[in-house]
N, C-alpha and C positions, 0 to 999 in steps of 0.2 A: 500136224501132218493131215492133208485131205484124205478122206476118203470118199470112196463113189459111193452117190446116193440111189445106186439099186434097190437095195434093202427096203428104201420110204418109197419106190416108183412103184414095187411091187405090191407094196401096203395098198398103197392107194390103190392100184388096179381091184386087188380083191377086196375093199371095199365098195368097189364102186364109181369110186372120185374121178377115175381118170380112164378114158376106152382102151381098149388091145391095142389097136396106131397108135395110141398117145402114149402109151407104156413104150411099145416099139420105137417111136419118136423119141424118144425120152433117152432110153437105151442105144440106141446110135448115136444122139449127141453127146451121151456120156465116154462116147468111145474115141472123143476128140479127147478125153482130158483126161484119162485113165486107158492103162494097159487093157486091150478088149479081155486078154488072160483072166484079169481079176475079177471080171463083170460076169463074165463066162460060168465063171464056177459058182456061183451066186443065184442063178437062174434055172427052174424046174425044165424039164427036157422038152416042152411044150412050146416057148420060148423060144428057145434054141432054133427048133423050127423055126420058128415063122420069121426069128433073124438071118435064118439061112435065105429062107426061099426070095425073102425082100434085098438080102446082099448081090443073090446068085448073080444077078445079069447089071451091076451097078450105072450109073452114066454115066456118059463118056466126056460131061463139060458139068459145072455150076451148073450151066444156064437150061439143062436140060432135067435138072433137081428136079425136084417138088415145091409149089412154093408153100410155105407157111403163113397162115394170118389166123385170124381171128375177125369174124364176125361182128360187127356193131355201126348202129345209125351211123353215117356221114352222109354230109351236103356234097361236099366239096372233096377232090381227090387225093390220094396219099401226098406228104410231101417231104420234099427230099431226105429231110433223116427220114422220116417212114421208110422211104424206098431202099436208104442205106440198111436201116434194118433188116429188114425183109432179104436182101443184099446178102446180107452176113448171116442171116438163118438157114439161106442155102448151101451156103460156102459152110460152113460147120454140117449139115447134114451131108454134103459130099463127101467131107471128108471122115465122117462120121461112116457112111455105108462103105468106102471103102477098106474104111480099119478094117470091118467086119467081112468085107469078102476076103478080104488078105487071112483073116484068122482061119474061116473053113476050107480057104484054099490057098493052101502056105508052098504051095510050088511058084 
């Protein structure tokens, strides 16, 4: 049986490893693969925050997401699986921040 790896994103954050967004980032995509419920209770009231205030006003397409990348030399531009990635990193953070407005605002 999975479980959600809050527990190690939290690790990480207070050591260092990983910034407040990447913790945040982290925990919205975990909310495509787990009940946001389970994640919820797991997390110091700090947290909670700042998933709220990043939920409050979610967007209204993918394409209006975030995008996500990483950083590193190229010559030449992304290519198509890149792009498909990149693609499906938003589509999971949508659907990621919208679990979590649905969670603080269950009307």
């Amino acid at each position: 049986m999975r479980r959600p790896l809050t527990g190690w994103y939290l690790q990480y954050y207070e050591r260092g490893l990983i910034t407040r967004r990447e913790l945040c980032n982290a925990l919205i995509e975990e909310a495509t693969n787990f009940p946001v419920e389970e994640i919820a209770v797991l997390l110091p009231s700090d947290v909670l925050d700042e998933l709220r205030t990043l939920s409050e006003t979610p967007p209204s397409s993918v394409a209006s997401s975030p995008r996500m990348f990483y950083i590193r030399f190229r010559v030449e531009p992304p290519d198509e699986n890149e792009k498909r990635l990149q693609q499906r990193e938003r589509e999971i953070w949508y659907q990621g921040v919208w679990n979590w407005h649905r969670y603080f605002n269950p009307s």
